[in-house]
C-alpha positions in Angstrom: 152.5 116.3 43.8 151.0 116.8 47.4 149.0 114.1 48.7 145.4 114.6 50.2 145.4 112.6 53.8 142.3 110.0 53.5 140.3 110.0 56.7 140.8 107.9 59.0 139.2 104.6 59.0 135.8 104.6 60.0 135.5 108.1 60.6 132.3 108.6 58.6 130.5 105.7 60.8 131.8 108.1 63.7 130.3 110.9 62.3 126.8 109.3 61.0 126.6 108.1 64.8 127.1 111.4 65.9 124.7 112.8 64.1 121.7 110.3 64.8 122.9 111.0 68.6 122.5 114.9 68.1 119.2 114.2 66.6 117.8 112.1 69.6 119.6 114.2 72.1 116.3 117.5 71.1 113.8 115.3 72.1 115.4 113.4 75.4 116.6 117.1 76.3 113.2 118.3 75.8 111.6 115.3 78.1 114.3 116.0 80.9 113.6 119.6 81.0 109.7 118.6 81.1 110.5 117.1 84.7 108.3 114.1 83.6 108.1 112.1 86.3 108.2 108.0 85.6 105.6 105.8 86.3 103.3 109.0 88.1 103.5 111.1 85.3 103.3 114.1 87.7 100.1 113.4 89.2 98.9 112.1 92.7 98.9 107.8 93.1 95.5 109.2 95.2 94.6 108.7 98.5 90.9 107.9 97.9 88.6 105.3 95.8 88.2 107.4 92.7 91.3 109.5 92.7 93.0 105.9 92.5 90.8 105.2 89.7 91.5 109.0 87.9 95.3 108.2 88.7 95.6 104.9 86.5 93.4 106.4 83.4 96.1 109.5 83.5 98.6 106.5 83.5 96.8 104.9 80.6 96.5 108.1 78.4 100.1 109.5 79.1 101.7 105.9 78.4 99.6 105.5 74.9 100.3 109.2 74.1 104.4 107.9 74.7 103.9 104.9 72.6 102.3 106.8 69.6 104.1 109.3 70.1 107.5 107.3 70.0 106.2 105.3 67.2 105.1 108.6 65.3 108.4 109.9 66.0 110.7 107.2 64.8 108.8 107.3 61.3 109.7 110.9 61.0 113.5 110.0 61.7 113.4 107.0 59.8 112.3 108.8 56.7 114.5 112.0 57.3 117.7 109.6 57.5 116.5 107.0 55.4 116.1 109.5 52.2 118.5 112.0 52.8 121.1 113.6 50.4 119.0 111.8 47.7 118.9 115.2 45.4 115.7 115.9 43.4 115.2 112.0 43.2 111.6 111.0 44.6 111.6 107.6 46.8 109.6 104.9 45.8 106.1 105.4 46.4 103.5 103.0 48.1 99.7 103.6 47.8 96.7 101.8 47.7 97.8 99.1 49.8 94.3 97.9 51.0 95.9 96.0 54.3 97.9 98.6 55.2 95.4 101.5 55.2 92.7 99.4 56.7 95.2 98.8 59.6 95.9 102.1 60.2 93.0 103.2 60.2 91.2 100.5 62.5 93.8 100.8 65.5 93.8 104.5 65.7 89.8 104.1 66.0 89.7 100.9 68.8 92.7 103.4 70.7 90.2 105.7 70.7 87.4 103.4 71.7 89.4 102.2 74.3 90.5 105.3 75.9 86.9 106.5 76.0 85.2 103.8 77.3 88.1 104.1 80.2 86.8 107.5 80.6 83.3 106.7 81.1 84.2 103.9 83.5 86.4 106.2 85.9 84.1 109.5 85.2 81.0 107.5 86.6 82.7 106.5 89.3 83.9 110.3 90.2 80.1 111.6 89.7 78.4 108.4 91.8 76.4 109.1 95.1 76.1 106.7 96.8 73.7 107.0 100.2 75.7 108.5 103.3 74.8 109.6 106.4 77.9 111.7 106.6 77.6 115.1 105.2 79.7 117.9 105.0 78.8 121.6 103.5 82.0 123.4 102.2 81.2 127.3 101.4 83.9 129.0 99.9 84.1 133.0 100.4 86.2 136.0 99.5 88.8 134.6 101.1 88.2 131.8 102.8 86.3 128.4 103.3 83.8 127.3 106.3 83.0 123.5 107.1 79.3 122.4 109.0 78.5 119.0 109.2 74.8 118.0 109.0 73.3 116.9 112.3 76.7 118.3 114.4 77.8 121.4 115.7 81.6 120.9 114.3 82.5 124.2 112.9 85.5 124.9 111.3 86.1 128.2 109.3 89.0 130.1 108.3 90.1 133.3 106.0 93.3 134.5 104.4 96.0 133.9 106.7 94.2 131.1 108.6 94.0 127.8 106.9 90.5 125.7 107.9 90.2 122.2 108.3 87.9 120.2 107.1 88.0 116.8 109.1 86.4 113.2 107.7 86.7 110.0 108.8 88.2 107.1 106.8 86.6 104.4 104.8 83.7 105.7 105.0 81.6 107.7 102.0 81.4 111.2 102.8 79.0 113.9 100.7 80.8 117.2 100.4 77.9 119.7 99.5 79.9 122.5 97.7 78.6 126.3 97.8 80.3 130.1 97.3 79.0 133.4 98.6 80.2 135.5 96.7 81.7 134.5 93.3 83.2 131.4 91.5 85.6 129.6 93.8 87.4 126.0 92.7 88.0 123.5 95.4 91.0 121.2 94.2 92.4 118.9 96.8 95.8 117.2 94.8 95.8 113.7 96.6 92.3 113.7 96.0 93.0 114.1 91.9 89.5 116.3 92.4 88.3 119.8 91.7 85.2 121.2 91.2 83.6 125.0 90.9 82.1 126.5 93.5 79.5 128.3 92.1 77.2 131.5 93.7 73.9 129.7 93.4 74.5 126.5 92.2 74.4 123.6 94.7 77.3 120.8 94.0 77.4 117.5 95.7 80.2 115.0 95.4 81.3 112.1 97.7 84.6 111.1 99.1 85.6 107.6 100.0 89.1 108.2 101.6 91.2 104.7 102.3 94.0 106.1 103.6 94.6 108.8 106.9 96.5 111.8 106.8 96.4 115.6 105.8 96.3 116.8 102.6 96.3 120.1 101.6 93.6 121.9 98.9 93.8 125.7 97.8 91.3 127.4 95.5 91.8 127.0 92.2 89.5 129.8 90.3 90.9 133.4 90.3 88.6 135.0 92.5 90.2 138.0 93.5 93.0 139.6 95.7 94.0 137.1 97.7 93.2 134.3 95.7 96.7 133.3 96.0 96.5 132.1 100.1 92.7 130.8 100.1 93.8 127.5 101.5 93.0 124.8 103.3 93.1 121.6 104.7 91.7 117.8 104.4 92.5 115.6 107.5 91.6 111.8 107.3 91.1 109.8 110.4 89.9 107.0 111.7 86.2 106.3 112.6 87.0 106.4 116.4 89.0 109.7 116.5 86.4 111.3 114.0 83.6 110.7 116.8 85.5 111.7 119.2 86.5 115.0 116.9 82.4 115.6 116.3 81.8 114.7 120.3 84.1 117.5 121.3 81.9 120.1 120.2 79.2 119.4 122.5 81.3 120.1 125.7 80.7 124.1 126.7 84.3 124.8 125.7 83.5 123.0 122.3 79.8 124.8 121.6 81.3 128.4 122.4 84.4 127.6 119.6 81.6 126.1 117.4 79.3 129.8 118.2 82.6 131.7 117.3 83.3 129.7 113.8 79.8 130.1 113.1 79.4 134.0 114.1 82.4 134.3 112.2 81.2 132.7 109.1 78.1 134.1 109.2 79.6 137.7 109.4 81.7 136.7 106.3 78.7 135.2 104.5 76.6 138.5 105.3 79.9 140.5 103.8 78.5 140.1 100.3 75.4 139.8 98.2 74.7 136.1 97.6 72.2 135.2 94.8 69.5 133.3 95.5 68.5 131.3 92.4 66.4 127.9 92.1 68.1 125.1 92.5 70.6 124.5 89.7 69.1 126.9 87.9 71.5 129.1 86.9 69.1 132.4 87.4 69.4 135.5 90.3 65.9 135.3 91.3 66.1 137.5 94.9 
């Protein structure tokens, strides 16, 4: 009579843990291979007023998204391992259990609730406009972007291979007024947490409120054509001082004839296309 070898002790623990390992090991692998980055979440900590604000409400929704989604998650296991290998045998069954459903359905709403009054907060402080005396007017072009400030003659423009700079001074609450020549253009500045469209005809005004120096680099974001992929440019915060100094500089004669050249040469790229001239906000081509 041949005797069967019994497995070793504690061998089916062994392979139970195994298991529940290989089973967790899908998702982890899956958030690895995300590159998830922990506590940013990928995005920009923000350099300015609101882009701080926009940073902690994407740190509020990915961190409740985790939480449900870890809870909602563990359920699923629970239940797959919990009722497993039971053959055509059906669990015990729970229903109309008042408490319960009444609880989950409440939290999911105040979640809710919660993340979209959060919204509101942050989105109204994105959209305010406060009163500035500091203006800038971005127009973004097949392929390019020009800077004027109201009341200055600063001038900075550049196309394609050559990367404008659009200078602002620190602490201070600065009105970009947003245009395009030609066709729709996004300006996206990723420290900033910000982008907006620019639109042929369509005025947009937004402010900055920068709190920290430095340069930061924006790109267009709308597929506008064939060299879409190197419209570029950049942001460079500084501080009061140096900003008046920056502005002064272009009221020298060296300064006014580099101001004449950026503007000749974004007036030629300007008169390259066929801009629409609708009402304000409108939305129509009146000519």
């Amino acid at each position: 009579m041949e005797l069967t070898s019994l497995p070793p002790k504690g061998s089916s623990v062994k392979n139970r843990l195994a298991r529940i390992a290989a089973v967790l090991a899908v998702p982890g692998a899956g958030l690895v291979l995300s590159g998830c980055t922990v506590p940013s979440f990928y995005a920009s900590e923000g350099v300015t007023e609101t882009s701080k604000s926009t940073f902690h409400l994407w740190q509020g929704f990915s961190i409740a998204a985790a939480i449900i989604g870890a809870f909602t998650s563990g359920l699923i296991l629970w239940a797959v391992l919990r009722y497993r290998r039971k053959g055509d045998a059906i669990p015990k069954q729970t229903q109309y259990h008042i408490p319960l459903e009444i609880l989950y359905t409440i939290i999911p709403i105040i979640i809710v609730i919660g993340l979209f009054v959060a919204t509101v907060v942050v989105e109204n402080k994105v959209v305010a406009d406060p009163p500035t005396t500091t203006e800038i007017h971005a127009n973004a072009f097949q392929w390019g972007w020009g800077f004027t400030y109201t009341d200055h003659n600063a001038v900075t423009v550049g196309s394609t291979t050559e990367e404008p700079t659009m200078v602002m001074p620190v602490d201070t609450d600065v009105r970009v007024i947003l245009t395009s020549t030609d066709v729709v253009h996004g300006f996206y500045v990723k420290e900033f947490n910000f982008s907006r469209f620019a639109l042929p005809g369509v005025t947009n005004k937004f402010t900055f409120h920068a709190v920290k120096t430095g340069t930061f680099a924006g790109q267009c974001t709308q597929m506008c054509g064939l060299y879409h992929s190197i419209m570029y440019f950049k942001v460079k915060v500084v501080s009061q001082s140096d900003y008046s100094k920056w502005l002064a500089s272009f009221d020298t004669p060296e300064g006014k004839a580099k101001a004449d050249a950026a503007k000749k040469v974004l007036a030629e790229q300007m008169s390259a296309h066929v801009p629409v001239k609708p009402e304000a906000s409108g939305g129509t081509n009146k000519q």
